[in-house]
N, C-alpha and C positions, 0 to 999 in steps of 0.2 A: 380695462375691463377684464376679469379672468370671469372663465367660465367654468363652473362649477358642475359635477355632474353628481347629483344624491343616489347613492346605493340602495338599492330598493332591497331591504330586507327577504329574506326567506323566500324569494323566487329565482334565485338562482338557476334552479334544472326543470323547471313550468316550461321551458319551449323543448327540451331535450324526451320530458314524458308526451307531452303532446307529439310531435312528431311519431315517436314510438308505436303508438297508440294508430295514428293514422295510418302508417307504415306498415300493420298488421293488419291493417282494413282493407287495403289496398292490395297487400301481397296474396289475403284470403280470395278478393275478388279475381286477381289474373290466375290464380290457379284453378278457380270457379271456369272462368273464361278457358282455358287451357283443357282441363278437363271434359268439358261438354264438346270443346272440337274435336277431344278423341272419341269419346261417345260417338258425333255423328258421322264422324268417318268410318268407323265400325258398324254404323248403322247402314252408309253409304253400300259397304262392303258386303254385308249381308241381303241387300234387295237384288244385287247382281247374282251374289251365289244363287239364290232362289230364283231369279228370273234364267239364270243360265243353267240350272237344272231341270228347271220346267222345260225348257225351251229342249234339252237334249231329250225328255221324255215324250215330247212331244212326236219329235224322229227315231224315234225307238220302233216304229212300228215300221221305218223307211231304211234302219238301220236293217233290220233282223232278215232283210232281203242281204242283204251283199256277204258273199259268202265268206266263211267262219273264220280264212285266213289273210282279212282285211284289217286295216289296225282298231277302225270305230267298232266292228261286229262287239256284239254282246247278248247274250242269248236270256236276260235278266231285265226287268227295266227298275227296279231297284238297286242293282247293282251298275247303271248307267246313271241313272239320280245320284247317286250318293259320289259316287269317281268325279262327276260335273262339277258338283257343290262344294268336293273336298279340294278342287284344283285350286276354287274358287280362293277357298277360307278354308283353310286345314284344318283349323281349331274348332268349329261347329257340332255343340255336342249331339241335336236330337235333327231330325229330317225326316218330315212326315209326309206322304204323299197319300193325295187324296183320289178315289176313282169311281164318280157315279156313289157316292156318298158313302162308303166304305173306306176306312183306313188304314195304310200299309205304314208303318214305322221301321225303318231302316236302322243296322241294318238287319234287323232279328227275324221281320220276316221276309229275307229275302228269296225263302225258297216257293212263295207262294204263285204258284201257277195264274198269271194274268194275262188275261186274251181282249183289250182295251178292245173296241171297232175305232175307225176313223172318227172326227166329228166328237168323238164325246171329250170331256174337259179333261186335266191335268192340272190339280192343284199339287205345290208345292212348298213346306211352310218349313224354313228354316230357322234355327234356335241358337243364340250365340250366350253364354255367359258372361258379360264385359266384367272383370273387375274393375273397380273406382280408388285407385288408392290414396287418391286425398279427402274424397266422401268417407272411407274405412279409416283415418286417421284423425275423424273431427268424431268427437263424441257427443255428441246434441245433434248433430247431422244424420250419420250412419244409424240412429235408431228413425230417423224419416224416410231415407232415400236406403231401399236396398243397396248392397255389392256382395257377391255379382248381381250389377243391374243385365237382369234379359231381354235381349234384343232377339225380335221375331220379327221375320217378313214373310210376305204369301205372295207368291205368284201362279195364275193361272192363265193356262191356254191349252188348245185344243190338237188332238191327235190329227198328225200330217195324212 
């Protein structure tokens, strides 16, 4: 008995396109995947700088007691926001601080004379630019999803 095997005409490269095809579905997705955990570590990174500038504005007013040749002293609390937040994430372009509903945006106006009391809030709202560079290199994509996508976080608390 011999066994014959019939040539199957013209499908030749059918499993080699298939594959290909998959292979780009698949590659698109782990970079999707890839992507979005830098996004949210970025994201991660930006609620701390915000919570760890609010939180240093907060003692700004327990700071500006300890006299001027201590290393914390700062006779600014815009200029104590912003130093906190930059320690944080260096790269942070905008830092807004909020006081009894008034706005100070760092760091331009840091020369404005503010006399907070105890007890009232401290908002603190920082701004990161993330670029996406595989969202900016898909063209059906980058016109849905911004880059730089803006990542914003707010944190608030109250004068020590």
């Amino acid at each position: 008995m011999l066994w014959r095997t019939k040539k199957k005409s013209g499908q030749e490269g059918q499993a080699l396109v298939e594959t290909t095809f998959m292979l780009l579905a698949v590659l698109l997705l782990l970079m999707g995947i890839i992507e979005f955990g830098f996004l949210f570590y970025t994201y991660v990174r930006v609620s701390n700088a915000a919570r760890e500038g609010a939180r240093a504005g907060s003692l700004w007013l327990l700071d500006r007691s300890v006299p001027q040749n201590k290393e914390y002293w700062d006779p600014d609390l815009c200029t104590t926001v912003s130093e906190t937040v930059h320690s944080e994430v260096s790269a942070i372009q905008l830092i807004t601080i909020t006081l009894e509903e008034s706005d100070v945006v760092c760091p331009g106006d840091s020369g404005k004379s503010l006399t907070p009391e105890a007890g009232e809030p401290i908002t603190v709202t920082a701004t990161y630019n993330y670029p996406l560079p595989v969202v900016a290199a898909l063209p059906i994509i980058k016109d849905i999803i911004p880059s730089p996508f803006p990542v914003s976080r707010t944190a608030v608390m109250r004068f020590q």
